[in-house]
DSSP file (Angstrom, degrees, kcal/mol; ACC not computed):
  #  RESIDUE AA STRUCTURE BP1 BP2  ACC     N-H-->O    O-->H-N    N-H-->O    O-->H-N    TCO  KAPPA ALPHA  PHI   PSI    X-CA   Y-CA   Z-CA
    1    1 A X    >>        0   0    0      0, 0.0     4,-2.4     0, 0.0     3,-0.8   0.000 360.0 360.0 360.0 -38.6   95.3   96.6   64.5
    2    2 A X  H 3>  +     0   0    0      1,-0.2     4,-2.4     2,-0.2     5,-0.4   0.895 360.0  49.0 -28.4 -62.7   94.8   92.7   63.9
    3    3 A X  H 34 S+     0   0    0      2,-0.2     4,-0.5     1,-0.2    -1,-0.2   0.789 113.4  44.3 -77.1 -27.1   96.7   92.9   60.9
    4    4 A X  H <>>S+     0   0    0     -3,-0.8     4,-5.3     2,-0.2     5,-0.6   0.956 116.9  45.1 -60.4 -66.4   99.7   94.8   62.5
    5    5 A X  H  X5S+     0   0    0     -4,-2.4     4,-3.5     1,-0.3     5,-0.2   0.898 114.5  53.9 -36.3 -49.4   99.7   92.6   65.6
    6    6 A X  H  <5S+     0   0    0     -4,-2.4    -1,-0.3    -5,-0.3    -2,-0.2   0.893 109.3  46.7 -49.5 -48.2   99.5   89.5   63.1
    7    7 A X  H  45S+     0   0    0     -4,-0.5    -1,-0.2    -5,-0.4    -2,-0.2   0.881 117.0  37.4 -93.4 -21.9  102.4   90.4   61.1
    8    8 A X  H  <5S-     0   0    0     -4,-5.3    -1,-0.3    -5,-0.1    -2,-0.2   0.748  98.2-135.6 -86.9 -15.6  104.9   91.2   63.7
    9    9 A X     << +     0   0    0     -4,-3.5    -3,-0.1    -5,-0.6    -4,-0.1   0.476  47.1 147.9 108.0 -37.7  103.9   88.5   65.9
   10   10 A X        -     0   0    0     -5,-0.2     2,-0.3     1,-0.2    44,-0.1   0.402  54.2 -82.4 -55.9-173.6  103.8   90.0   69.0
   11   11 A X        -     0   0    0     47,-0.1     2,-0.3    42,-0.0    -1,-0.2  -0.792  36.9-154.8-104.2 157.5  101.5   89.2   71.9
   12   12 A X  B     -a   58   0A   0     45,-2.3    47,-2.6    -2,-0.3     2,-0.3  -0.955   7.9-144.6-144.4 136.5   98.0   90.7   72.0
   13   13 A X        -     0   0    0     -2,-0.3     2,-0.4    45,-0.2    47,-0.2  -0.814  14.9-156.7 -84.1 119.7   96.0   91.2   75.3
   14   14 A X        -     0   0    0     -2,-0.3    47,-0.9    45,-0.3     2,-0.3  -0.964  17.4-164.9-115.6 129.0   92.0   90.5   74.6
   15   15 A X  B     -b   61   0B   0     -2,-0.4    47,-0.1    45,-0.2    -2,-0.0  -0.958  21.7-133.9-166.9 124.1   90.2   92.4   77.2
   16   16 A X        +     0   0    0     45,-0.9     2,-0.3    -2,-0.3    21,-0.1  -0.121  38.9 162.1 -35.4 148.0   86.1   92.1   78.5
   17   17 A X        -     0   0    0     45,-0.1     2,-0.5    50,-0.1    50,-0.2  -0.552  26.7-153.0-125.6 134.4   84.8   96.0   78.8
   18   18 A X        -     0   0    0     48,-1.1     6,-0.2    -2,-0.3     2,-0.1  -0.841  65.8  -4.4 -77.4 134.4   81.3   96.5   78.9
   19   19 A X  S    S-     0   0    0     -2,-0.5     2,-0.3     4,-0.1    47,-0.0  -0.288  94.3 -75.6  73.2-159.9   80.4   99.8   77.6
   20   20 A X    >>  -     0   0    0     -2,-0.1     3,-1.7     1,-0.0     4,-1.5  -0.957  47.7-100.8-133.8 166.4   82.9  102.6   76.5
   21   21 A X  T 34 S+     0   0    0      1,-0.3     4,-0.1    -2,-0.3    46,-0.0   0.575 124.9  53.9 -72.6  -7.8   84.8  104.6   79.0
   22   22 A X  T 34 S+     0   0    0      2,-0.1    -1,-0.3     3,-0.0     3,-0.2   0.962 128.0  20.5 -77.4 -46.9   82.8  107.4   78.7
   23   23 A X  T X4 S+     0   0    0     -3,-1.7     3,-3.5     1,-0.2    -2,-0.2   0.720  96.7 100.0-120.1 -44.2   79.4  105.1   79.5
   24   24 A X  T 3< S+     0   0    0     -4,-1.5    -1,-0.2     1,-0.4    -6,-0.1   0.291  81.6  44.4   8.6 -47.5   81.1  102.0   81.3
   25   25 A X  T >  S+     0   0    0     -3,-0.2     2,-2.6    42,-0.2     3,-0.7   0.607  86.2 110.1-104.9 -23.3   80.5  102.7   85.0
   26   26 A X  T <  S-     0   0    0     -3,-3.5    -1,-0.1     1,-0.3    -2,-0.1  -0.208 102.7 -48.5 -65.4  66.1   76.8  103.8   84.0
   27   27 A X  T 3   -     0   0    0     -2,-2.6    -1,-0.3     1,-0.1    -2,-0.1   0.951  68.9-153.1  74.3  42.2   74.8  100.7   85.6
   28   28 A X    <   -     0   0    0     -3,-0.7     2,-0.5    -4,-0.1    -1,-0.1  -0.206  18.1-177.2 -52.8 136.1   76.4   98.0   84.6
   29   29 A X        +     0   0    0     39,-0.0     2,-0.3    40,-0.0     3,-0.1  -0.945  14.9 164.5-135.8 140.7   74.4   94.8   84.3
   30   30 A X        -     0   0    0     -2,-0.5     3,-0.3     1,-0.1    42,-0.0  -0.977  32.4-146.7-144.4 151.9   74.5   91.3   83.5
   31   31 A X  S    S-     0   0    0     -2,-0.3     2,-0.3     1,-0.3    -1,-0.1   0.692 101.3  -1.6 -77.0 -16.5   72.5   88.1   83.9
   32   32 A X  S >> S-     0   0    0     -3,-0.1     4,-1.5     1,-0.0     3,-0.5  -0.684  70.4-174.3-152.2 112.6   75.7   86.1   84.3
   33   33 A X  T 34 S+     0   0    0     -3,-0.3     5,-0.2    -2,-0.3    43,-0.0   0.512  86.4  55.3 -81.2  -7.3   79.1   87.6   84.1
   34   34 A X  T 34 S+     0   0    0      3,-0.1    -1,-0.2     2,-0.1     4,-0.2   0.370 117.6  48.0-111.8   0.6   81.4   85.3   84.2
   35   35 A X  T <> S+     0   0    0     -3,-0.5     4,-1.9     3,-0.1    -2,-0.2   0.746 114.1  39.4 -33.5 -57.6   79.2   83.9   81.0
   36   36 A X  T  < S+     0   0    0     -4,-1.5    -3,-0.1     2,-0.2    -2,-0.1   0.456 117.3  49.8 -81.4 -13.3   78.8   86.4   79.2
   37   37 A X  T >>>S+     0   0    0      2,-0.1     3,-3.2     3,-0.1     4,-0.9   0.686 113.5  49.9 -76.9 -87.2   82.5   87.7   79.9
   38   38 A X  H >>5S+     0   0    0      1,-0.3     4,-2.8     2,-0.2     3,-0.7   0.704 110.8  50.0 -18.3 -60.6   83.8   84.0   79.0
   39   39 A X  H 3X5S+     0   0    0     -4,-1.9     4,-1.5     2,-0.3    -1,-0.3   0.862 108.4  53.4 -69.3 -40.9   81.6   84.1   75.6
   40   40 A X  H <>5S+     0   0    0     -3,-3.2     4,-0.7     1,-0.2    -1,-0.3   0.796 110.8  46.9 -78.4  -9.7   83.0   87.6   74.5
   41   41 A X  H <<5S+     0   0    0     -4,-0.9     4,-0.5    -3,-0.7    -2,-0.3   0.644 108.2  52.7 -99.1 -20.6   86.3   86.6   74.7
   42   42 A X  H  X<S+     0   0    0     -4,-2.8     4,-1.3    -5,-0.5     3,-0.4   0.863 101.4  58.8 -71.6  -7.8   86.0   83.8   73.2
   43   43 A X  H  X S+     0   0    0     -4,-1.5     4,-1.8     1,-0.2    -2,-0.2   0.738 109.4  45.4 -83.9 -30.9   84.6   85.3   70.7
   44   44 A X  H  < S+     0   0    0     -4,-0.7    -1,-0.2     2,-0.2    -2,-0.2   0.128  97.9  63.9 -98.3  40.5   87.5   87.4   70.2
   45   45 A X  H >> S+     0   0    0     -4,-0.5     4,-2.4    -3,-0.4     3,-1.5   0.719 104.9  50.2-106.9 -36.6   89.7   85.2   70.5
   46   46 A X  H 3X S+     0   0    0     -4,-1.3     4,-1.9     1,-0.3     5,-0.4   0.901 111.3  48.4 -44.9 -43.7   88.1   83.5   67.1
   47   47 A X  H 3X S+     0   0    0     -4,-1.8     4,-2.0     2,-0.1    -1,-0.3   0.939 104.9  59.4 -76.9  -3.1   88.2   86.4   65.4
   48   48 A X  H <>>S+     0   0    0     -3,-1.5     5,-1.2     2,-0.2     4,-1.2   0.960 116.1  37.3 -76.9 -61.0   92.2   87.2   66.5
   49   49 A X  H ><5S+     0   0    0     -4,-2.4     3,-1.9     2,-0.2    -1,-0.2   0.953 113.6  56.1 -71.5 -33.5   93.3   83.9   64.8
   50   50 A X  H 3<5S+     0   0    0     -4,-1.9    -2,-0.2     1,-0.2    -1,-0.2   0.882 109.1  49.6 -28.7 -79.6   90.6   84.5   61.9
   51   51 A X  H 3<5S-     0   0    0     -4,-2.0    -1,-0.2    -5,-0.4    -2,-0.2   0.550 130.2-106.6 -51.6 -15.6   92.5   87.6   61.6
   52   52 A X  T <<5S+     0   0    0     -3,-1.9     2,-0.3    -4,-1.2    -1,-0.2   0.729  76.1 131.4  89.1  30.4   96.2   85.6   61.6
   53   53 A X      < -     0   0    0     -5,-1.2     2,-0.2   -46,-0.0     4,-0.2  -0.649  61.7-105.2-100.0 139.3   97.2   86.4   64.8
   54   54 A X    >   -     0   0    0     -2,-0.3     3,-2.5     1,-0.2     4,-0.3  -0.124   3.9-142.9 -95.3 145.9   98.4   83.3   66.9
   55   55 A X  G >  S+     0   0    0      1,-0.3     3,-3.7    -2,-0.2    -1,-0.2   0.923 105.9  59.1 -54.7 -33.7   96.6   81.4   69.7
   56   56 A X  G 3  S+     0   0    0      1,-0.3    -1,-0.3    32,-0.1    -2,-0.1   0.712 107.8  49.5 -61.2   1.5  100.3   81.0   71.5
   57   57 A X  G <  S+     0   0    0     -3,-2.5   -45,-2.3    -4,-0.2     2,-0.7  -0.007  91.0 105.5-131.8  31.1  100.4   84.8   71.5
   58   58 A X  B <   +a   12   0A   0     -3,-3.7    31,-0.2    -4,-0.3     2,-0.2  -0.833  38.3 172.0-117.3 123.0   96.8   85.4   73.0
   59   59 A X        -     0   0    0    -47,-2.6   -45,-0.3    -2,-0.7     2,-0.3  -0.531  17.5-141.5 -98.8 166.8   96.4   86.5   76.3
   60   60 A X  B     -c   90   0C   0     29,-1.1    31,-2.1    -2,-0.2     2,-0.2  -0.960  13.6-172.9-143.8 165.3   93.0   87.6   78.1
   61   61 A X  B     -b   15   0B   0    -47,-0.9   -45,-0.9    -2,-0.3    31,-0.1  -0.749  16.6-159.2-128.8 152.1   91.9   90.1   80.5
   62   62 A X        -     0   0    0     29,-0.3     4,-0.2    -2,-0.2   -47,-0.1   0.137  43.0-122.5-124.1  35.1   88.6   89.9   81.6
   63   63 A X    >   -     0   0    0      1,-0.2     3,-0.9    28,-0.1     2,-0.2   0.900  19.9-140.0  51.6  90.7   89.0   93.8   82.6
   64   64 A X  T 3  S+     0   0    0     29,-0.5    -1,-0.2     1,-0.3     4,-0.1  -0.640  89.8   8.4 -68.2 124.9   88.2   94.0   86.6
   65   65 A X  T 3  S+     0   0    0      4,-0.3    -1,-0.3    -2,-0.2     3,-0.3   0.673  90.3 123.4  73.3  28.9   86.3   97.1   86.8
   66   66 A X  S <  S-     0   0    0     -3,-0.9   -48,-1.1    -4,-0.2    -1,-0.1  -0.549 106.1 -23.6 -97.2  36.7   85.7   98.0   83.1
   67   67 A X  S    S+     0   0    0      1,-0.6     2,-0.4   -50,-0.2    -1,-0.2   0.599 115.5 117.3 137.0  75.8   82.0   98.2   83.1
   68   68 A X        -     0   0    0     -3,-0.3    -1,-0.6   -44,-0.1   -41,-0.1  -0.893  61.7-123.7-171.2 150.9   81.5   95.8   86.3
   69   69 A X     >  -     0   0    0     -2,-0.4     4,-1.6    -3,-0.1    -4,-0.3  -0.051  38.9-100.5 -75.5 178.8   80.0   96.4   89.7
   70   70 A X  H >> S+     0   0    0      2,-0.2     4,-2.4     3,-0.1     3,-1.7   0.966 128.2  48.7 -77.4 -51.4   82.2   95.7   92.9
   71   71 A X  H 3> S+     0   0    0      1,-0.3     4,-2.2     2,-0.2     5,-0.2   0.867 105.2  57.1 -36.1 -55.1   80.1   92.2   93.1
   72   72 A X  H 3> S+     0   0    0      1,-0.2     4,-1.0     2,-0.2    -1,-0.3   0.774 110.7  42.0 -25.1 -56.5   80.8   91.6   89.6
   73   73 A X  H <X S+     0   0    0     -3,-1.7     4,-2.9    -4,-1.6     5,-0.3   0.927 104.6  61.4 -74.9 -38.0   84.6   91.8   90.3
   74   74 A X  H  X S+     0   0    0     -4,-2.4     4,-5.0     1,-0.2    -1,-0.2   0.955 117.4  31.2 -39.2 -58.9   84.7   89.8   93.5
   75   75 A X  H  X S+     0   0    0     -4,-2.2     4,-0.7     1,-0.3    -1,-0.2   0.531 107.5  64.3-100.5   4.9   83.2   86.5   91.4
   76   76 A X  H  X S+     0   0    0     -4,-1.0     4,-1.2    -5,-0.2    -1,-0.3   0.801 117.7  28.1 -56.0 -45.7   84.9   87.6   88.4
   77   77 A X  H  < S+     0   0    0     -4,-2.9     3,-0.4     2,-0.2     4,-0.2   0.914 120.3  59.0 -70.8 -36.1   88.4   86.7   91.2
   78   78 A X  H  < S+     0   0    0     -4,-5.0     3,-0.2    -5,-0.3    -3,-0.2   0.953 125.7  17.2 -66.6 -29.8   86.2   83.9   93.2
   79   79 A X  H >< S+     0   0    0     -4,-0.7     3,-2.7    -5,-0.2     4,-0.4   0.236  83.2 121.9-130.9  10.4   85.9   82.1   90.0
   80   80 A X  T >X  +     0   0    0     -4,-1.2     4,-0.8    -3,-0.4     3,-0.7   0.528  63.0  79.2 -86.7   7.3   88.6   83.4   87.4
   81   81 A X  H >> S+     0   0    0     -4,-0.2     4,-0.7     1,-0.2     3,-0.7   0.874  82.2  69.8 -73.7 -15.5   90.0   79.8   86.9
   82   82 A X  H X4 S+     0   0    0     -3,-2.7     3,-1.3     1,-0.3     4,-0.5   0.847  79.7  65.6 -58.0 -30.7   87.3   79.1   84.8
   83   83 A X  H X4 S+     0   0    0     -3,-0.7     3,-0.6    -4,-0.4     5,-0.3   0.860  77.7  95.0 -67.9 -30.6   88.3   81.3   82.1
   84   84 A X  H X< S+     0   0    0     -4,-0.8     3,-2.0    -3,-0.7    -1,-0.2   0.920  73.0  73.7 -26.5 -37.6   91.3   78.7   81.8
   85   85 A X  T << S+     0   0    0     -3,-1.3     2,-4.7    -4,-0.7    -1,-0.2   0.979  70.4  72.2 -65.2 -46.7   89.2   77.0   79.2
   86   86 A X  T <  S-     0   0    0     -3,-0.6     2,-2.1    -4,-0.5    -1,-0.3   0.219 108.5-121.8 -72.2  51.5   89.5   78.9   76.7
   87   87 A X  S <  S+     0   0    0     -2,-4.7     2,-0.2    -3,-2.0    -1,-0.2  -0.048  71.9  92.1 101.0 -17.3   92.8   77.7   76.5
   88   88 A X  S    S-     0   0    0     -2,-2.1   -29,-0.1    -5,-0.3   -32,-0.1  -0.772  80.0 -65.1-108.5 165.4   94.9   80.9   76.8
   89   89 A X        -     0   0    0     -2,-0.2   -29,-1.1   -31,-0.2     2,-0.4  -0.015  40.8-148.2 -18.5 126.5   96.8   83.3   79.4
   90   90 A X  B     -c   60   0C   0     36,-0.4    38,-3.5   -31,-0.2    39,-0.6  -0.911  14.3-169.8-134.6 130.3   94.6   85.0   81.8
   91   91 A X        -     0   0    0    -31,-2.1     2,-0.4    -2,-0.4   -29,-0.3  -0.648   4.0-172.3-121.5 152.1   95.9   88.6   82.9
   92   92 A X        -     0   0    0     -2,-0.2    39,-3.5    37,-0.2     2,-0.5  -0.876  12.4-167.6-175.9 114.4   94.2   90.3   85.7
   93   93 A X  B     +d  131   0D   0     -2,-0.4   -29,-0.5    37,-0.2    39,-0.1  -0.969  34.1 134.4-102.3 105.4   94.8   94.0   86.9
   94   94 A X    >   +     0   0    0     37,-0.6     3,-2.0    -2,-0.5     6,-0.3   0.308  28.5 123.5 -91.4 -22.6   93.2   94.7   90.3
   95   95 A X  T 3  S-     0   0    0     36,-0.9    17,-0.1     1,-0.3    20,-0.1  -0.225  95.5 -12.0 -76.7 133.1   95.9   96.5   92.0
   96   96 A X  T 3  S+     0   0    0     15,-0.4    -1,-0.3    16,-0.2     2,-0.2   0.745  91.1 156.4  69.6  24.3   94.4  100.0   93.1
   97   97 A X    <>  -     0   0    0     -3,-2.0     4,-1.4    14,-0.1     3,-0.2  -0.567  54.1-116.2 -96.3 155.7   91.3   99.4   91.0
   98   98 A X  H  > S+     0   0    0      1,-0.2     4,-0.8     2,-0.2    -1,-0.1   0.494 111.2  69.7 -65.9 -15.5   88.1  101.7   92.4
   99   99 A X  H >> S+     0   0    0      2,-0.2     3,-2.5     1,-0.2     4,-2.1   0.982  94.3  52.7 -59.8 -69.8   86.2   98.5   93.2
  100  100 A X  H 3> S+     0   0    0      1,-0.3     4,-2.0    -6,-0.3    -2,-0.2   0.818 108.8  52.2 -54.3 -30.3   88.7   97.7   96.1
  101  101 A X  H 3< S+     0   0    0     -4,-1.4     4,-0.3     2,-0.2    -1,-0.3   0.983 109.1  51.2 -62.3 -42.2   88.0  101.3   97.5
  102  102 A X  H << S+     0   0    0     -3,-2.5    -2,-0.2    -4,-0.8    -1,-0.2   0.770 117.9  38.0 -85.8 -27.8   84.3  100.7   97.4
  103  103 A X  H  < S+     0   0    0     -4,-2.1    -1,-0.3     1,-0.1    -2,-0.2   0.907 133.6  18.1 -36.0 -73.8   84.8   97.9   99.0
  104  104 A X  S  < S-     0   0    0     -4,-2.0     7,-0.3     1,-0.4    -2,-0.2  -0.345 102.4-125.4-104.1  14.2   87.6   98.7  101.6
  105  105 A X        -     0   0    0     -4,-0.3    -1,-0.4    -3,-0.2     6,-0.4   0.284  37.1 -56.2  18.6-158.3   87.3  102.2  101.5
  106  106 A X  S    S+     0   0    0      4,-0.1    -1,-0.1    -4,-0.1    -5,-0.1   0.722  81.4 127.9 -87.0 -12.6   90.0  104.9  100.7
  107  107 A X     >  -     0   0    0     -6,-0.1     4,-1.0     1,-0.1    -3,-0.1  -0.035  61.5-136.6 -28.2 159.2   92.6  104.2  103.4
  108  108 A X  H  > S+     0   0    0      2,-0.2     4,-3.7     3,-0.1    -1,-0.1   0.880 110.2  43.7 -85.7 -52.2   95.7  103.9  101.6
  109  109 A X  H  > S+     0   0    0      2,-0.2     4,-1.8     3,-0.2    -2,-0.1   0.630 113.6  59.5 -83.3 -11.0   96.9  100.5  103.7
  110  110 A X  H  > S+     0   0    0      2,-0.2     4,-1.9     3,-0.1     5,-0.6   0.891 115.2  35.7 -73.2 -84.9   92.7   99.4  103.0
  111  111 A X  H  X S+     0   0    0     -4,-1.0     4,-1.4    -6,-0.4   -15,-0.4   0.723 121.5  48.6 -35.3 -53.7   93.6   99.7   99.3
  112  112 A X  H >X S+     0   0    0     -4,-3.7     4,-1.3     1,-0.2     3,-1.0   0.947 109.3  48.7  -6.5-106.8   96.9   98.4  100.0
  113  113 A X  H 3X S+     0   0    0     -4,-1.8     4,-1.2     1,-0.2    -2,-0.2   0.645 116.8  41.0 -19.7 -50.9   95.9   95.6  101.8
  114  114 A X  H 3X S+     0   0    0     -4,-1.9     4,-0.7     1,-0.2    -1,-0.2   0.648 104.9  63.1-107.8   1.8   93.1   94.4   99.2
  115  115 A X  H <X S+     0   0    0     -4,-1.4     4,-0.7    -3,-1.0    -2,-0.2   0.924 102.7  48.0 -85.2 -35.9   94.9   95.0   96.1
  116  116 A X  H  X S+     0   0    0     -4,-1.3     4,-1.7     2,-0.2    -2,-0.2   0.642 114.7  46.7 -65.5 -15.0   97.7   92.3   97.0
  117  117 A X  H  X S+     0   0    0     -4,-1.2     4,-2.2     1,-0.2    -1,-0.2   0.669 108.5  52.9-103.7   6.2   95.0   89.6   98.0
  118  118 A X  H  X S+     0   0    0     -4,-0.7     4,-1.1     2,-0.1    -1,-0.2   0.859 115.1  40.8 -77.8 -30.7   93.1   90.2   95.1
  119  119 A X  H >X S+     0   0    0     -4,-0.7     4,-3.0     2,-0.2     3,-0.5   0.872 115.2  52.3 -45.6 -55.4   96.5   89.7   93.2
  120  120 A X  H >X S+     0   0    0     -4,-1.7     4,-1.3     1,-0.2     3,-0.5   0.971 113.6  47.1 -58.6 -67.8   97.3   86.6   95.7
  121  121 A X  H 3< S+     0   0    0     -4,-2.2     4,-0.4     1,-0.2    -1,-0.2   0.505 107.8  47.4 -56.9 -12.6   94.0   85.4   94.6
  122  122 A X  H <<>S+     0   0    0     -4,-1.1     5,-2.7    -3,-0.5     4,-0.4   0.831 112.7  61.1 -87.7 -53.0   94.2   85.8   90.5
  123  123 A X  H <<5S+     0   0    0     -4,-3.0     3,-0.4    -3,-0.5    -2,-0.2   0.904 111.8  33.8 -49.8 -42.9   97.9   83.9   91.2
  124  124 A X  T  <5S+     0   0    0     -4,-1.3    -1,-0.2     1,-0.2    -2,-0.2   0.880 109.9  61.3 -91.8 -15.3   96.3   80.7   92.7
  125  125 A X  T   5S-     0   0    0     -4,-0.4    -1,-0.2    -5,-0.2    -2,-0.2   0.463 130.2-103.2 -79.9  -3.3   93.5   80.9   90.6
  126  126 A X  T   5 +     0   0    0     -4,-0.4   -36,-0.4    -3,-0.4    -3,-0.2   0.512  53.1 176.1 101.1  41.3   96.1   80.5   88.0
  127  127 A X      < -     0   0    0     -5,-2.7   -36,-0.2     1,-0.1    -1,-0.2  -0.431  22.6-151.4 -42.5 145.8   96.5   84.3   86.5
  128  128 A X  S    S+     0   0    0    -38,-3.5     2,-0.3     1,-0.4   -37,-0.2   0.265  80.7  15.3 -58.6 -33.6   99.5   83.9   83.9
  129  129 A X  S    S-     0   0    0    -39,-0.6    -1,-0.4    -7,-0.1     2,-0.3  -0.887  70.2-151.6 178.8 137.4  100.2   87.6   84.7
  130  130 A X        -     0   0    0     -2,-0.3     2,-0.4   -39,-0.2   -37,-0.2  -0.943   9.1-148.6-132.5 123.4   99.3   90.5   87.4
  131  131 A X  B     +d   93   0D   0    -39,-3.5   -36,-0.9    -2,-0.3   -37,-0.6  -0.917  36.8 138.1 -85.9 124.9   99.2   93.6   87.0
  132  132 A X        -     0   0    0     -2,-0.4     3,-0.1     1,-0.1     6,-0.1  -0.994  44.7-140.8-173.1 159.0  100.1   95.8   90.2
  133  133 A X  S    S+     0   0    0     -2,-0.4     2,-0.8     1,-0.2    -1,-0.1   0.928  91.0  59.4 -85.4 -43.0  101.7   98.6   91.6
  134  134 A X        +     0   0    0      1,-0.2     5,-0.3   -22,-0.1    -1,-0.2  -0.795  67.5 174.7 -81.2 104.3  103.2   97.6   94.8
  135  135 A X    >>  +     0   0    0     -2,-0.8     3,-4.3     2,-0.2     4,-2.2   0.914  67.1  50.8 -75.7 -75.3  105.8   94.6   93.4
  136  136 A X  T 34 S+     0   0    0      1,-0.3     4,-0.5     2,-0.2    -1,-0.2   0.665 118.7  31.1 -43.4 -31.2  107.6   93.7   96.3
  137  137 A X  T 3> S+     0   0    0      2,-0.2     4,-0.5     3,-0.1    -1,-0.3   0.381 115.2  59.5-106.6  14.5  105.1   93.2   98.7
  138  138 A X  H X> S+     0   0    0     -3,-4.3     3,-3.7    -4,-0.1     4,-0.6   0.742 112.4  48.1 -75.1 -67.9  102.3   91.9   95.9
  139  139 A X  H 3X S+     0   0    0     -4,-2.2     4,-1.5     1,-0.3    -2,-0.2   0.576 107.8  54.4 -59.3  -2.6  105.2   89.1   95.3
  140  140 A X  H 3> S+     0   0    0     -4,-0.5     4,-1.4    -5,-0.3    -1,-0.3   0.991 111.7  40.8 -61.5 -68.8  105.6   88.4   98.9
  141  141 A X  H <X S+     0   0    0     -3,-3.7     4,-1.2    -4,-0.5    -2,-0.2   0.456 113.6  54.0 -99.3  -2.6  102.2   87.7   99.5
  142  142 A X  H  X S+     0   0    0     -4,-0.6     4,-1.0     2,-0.2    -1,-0.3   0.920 106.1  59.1 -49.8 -71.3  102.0   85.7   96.0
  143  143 A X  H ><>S+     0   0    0     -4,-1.5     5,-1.4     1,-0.3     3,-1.3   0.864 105.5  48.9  18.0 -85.2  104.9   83.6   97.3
  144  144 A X  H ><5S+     0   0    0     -4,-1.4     3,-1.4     1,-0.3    -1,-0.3   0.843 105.3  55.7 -64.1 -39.9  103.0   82.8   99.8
  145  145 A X  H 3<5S+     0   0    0     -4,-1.2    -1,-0.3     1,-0.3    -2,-0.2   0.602 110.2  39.1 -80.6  11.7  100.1   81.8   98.1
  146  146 A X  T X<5S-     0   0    0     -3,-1.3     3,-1.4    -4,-1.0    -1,-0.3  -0.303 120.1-104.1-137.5  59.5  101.1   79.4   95.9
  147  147 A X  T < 5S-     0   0    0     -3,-1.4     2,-0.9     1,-0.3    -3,-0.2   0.741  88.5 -25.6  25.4  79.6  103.6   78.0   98.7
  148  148 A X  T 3 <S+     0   0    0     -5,-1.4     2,-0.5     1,-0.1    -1,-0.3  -0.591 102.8 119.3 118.2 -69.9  107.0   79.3   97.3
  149  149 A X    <   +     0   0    0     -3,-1.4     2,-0.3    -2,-0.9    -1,-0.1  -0.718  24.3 123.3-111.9  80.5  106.6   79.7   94.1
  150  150 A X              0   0    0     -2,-0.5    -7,-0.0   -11,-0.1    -6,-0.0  -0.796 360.0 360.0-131.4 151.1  106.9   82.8   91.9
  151  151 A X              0   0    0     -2,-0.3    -1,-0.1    -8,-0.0    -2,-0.0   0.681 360.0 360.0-110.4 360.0  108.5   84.2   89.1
């Protein structure tokens, strides 16, 4: 896929999972996670440009909820400016993710409700891109957190 992505150009999303989807939710563990996230993408982000894709079209995810506990996700958001070092776009999907039910339970306006401030919070923490379902009222409440200013 390297070599496609490489040769058109395009942008390529690098994104954390622990496990595989099958195995993923099965006890997830880490001794530090926003280490051990941070060190696997950077490690594919070396091998993306090995491969002759180019940093100015690498983005990262560091996949809330892909093989991470609800704790996990929380200080994956409390802390995600950090992944700013490694020098590229940071992408960040929360909206509706299973964490925020376990959390907030299933109410619809609970889910609601913690899927735009986890959004809010991935925007001031200086997300590049959000993923989410509800636009109009995510971008409201984006707006608002970075006083005004969204695109």
């Amino acid at each position: 896929m390297a070599a496609v992505i490489a040769g058109r150009g395009v942008p390529v999303i690098l994104m954390h999972r622990k496990g595989t989807p099958i195995t993923m939710q099965n006890h997830p563990m880490y001794e530090d996670v926003l280490k051990e996230i941070s060190g696997f993408l950077e490690g594919k982000i070396r091998e993306a440009v090995a491969a002759g894709i180019a940093r100015e079209k690498i983005l990262i995810d560091p996949g809330l909820g892909f093989g991470k506990r609800p704790e996990d996700n929380l200080k994956i958001l409390r802390f995600l400016g950090d992944f700013r070092s490694l020098e590229v776009p940071v992408v960040v999907g929360a909206s509706r993710k299973s964490f925020i039910r376990k959390l907030f339970g299933e109410d619809d306006l609970n889910l609601l409700a913690g899927s735009i401030a986890a959004a809010a919070l991935a925007a001031r923490a200086g997300a590049a891109i959000v993923r989410v379902h509800d636009v109009a009222s995510t971008k409201a409440a984006i707006r608002l957190a970075l006083g005004g200013q969204v695109s």
